[in-house]
C-alpha positions as CSV (number, residue, x, y, z in Angstrom):
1,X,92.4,124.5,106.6
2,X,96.1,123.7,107.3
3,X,95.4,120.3,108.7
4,X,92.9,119.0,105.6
5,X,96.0,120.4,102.9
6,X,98.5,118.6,104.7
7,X,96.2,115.4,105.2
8,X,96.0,115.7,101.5
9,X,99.7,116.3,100.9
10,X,100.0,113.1,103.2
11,X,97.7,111.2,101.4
12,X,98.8,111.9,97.7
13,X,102.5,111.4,98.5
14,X,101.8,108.1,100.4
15,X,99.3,107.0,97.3
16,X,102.4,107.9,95.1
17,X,105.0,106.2,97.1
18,X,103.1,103.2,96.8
19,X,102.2,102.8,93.1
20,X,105.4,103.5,92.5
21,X,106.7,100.7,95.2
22,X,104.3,98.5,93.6
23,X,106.0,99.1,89.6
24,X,109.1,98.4,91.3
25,X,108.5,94.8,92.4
26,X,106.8,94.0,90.0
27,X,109.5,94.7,87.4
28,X,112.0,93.2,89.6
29,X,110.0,90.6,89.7
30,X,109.4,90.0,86.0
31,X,106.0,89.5,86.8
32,X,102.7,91.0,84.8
33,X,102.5,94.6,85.7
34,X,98.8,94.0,86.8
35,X,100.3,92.5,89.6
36,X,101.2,96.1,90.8
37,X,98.2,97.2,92.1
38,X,97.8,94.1,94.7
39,X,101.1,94.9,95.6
40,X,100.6,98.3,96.4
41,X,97.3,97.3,98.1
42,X,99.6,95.3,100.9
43,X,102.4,98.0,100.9
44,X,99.3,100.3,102.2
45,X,97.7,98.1,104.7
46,X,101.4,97.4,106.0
47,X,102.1,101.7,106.2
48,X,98.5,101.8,108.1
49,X,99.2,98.5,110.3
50,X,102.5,100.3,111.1
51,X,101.8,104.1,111.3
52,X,98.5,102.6,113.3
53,X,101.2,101.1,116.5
54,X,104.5,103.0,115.9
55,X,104.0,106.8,114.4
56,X,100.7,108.4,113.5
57,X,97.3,108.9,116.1
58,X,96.4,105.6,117.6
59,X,93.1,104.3,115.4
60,X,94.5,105.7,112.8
61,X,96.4,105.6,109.7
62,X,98.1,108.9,109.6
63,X,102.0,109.0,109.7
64,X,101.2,113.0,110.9
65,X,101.5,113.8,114.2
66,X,98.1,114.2,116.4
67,X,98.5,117.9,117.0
68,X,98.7,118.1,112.8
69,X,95.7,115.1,111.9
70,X,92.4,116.6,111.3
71,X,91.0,113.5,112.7
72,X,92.1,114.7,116.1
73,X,89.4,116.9,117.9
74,X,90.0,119.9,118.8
75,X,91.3,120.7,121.9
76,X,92.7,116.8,122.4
C-alpha cells in the first residue's frame, strides 16, 4: 500500500510540476495559454525519456527508486 500512495504522490507532483512549467513558458513567452498544455506534454515525455536512462527503474518512467516502484516485482 506504501508503494501505490507514493506512486500516486509521484505522479500528482510530477503532473503539477508540469502544468505549472507549461503556464510558465507560455507567459514568458507571450504566447496563447492553450499553448500550455503541448508544452507540458514535451516537459513529460522529456522527465520519462530522462528518468527512463538516468534515475527511475529501467523501462520505466518513475523518478522512484526500484525498491520503492510498485512496478517492480516483488522480490527483484
Amino acid at each position: 500500500m506504501q508503494r501505490l500512495l507514493l506512486d500516486l504522490a509521484e505522479r500528482s507532483a510530477w503532473t503539477g510540476a508540469q502544468a505549472a512549467l507549461g503556464l510558465a513558458v507560455v507567459e514568458l513567452a507571450e504566447v496563447p495559454v492553450w499553448w500550455a498544455a503541448p508544452v507540458a506534454l514535451v516537459l513529460a515525455s522529456a522527465k520519462s525519456w530522462v528518468a527512463g536512462r538516468l534515475v527511475g527503474r529501467s523501462g520505466t518512467a518513475s523518478t522512484l527508486p526500484a525498491t520503492k516502484d510498485p512496478a517492480t516485482p516483488p522480490g527483484a
